[in-house]
N, C-alpha and C positions, 0 to 999 in steps of 0.2 A: 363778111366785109364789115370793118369797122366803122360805127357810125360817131363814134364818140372817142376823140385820142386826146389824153391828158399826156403830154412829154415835160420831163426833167422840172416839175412843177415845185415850187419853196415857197411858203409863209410865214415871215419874220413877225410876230408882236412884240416891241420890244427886245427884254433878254430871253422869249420863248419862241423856239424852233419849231411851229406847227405843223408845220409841212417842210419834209427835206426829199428832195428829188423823188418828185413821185410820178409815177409812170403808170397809165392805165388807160386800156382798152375795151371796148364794148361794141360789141358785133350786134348789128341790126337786126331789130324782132326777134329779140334774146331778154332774158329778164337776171340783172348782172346785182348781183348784191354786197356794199361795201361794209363791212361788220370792222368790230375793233370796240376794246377798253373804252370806257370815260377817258377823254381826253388824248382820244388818239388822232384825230384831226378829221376826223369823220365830216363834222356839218360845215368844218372850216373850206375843205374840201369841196363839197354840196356848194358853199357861197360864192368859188371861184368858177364854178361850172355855170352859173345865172348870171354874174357879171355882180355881184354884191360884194363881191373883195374882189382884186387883181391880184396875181402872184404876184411876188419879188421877182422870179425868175420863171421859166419855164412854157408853155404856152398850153393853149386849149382848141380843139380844135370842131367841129361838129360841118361833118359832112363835107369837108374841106376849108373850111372857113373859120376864123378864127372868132370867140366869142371875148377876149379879151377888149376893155373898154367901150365896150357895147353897154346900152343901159339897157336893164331889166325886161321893158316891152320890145325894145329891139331884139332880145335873145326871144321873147314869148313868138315873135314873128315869124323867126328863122327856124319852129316848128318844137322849141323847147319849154314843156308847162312843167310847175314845180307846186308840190301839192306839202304845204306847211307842216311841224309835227303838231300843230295847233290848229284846227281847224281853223280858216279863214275865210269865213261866210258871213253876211249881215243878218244878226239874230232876229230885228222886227220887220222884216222884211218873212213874204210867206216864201216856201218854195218855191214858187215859179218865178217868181219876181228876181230870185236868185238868182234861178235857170238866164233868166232873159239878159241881166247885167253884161254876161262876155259879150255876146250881141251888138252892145251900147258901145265898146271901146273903140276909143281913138285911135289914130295913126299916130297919137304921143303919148298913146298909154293910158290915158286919161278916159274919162267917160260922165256922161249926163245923168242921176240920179233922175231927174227931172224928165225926162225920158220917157218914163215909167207910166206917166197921166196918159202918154199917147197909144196907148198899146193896141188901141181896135184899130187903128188906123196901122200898124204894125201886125200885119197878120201872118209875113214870113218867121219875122221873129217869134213868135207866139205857137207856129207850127216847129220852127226850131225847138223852142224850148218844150213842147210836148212832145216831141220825138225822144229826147235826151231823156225824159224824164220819165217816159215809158221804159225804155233801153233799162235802165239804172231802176227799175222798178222803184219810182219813186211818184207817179201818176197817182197813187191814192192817199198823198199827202200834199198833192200840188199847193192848197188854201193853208196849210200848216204856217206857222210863224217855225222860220227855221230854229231859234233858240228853243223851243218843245222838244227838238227830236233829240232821242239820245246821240251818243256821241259816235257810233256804229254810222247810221243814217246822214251827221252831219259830215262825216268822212267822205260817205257814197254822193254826197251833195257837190262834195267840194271838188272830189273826183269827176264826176257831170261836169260843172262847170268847165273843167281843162281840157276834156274831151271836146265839148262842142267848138273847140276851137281847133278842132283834128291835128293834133301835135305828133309830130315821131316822135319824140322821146320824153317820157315821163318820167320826170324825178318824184321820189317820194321818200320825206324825213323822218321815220320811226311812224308809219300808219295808224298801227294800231296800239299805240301808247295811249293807258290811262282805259285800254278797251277791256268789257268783258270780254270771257273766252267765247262765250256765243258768238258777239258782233266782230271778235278776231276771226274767228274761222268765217263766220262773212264775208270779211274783205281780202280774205283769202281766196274765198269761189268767186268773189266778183273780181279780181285784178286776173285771175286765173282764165276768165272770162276773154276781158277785154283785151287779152295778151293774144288768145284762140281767136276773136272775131274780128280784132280789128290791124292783126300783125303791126302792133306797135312794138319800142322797144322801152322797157322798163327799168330803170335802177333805183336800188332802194337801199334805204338805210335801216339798221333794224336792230334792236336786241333781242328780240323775240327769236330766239332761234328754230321754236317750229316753226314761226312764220319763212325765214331763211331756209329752210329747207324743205320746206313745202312746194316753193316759188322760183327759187335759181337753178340757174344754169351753170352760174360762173359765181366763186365767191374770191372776192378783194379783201386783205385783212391787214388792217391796218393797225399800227401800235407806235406811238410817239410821235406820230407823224412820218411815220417809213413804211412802206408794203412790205409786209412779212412773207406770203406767198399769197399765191394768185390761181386758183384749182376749181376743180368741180365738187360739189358737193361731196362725194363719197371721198375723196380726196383730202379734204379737208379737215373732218371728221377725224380725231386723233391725231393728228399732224402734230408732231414733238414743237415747232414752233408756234402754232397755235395754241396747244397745253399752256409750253410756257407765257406766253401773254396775258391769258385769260385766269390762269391758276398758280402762275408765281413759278412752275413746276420747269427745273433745266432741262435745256435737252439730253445731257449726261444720265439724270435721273430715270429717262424714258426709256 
């Protein structure tokens, strides 16, 4: 069952056609992967799914419900977290204090930095955030200033964070960009994890093609803004229109 229907979807900038009718499905507690060229409409994509652009045309639809002119926290609401290709955590702030931030939010999205002074008197929140931070094996950094950890850790941080907000469906923009191959195959065993324990449903975006194929189920492949095909992994793998996308290479030639 699909938890996530993109129909007949267009993104005009100007004179650039970002997105032309694009159509895409993602079945519940599945882990759906959209690949494609620089500039295939990938994040463009990703920003009409959180309510950060609107389409020109087409709709979005999550669980039945439509995510179109919704703002941001009202999509985070309706059970969709979206984890940055940039890490998006506060550097002088420790670990836990991190942990504890979703906790803090508003019904408008917004939330109390200030908050923070109150924390003994906050002891649900405090056992929240040491639960999550067990989970995420992140408990023997809890007093760390988040800007220390390498960028592996502030990934697994930031990822914590969306969880303790128990989301179905987890976007994620290029993970593990900018990662060693160590702290990549990390958040490989760890999304591999949370996928097995918490039957959430996953999409990600990725050039990392081990990471894509490590991880999917279903791969989406996008070029110029149009779905090229739509398969399983092993499927995928050589597909005369994928060749030509990614290596210039006709389908004639294949």
């Amino acid at each position: 069952m699909a938890i996530l229907e993109v129909k007949n979807v267009g993104k005009r900038f100007g004179g650039l056609q970002a997105l032309n009718d694009v159509n895409l499905s993602i079945v519940e507690n599945s882990v759906h992967a959209i690949i494609g060229p620089n500039g295939a409409g990938k994040s463009t994509l990703l920003n009409c799914l959180v309510g950060k652009l609107i389409p020109d045309t087409g709709s979005v639809m999550f669980d039945g419900q439509s995510v179109l002119g919704r703002k941001p926290y009202e999509i985070n609401q309706m059970g969709i977290s979206r984890v940055f290709q940039t890490p998006e955590i506060f550097g002088d702030l420790s670990v836990q204090e991190n942990m504890m931030i979703p906790c803090f939010a508003k019904r408008d999205g917004s939330f109390e930095l200030n908050a923070l002074t109150r924390v003994t008197s906050q002891r649900d929140i405090l056992d929240k955030a040491e639960e999550m931070m067990v989970e995420m094996k992140l408990a023997d950094k809890r007093h760390m200033p988040a800007a220390s950890m390498s960028r592996g850790d502030k990934r697994r941080l930031e990822i914590a964070m969306c969880l303790s907000q128990d989301p179905r469906l987890l976007l994620l923009d290029e993970p593990t960009a900018g990662m060693a191959r160590a702290d990549t195959n990390n958040t490989i065993d760890l999304l591999k994890q949370i996928k097995e324990e918490r039957n959430i449903t996953i999409a990600i975006i990725e050039h990392d093609m081990h990471v894509v194929f490590s991880l999917a189920e279903r791969i989406t492949v996008l070029a110029q803004g149009t779905p090229l095909v739509e398969d399983t992994p092993d499927k995928i793998k050589g597909h005369p229109k994928v060749r030509e996308a990614y290596l210039g290479e006709s389908q004639d030639a294949a």
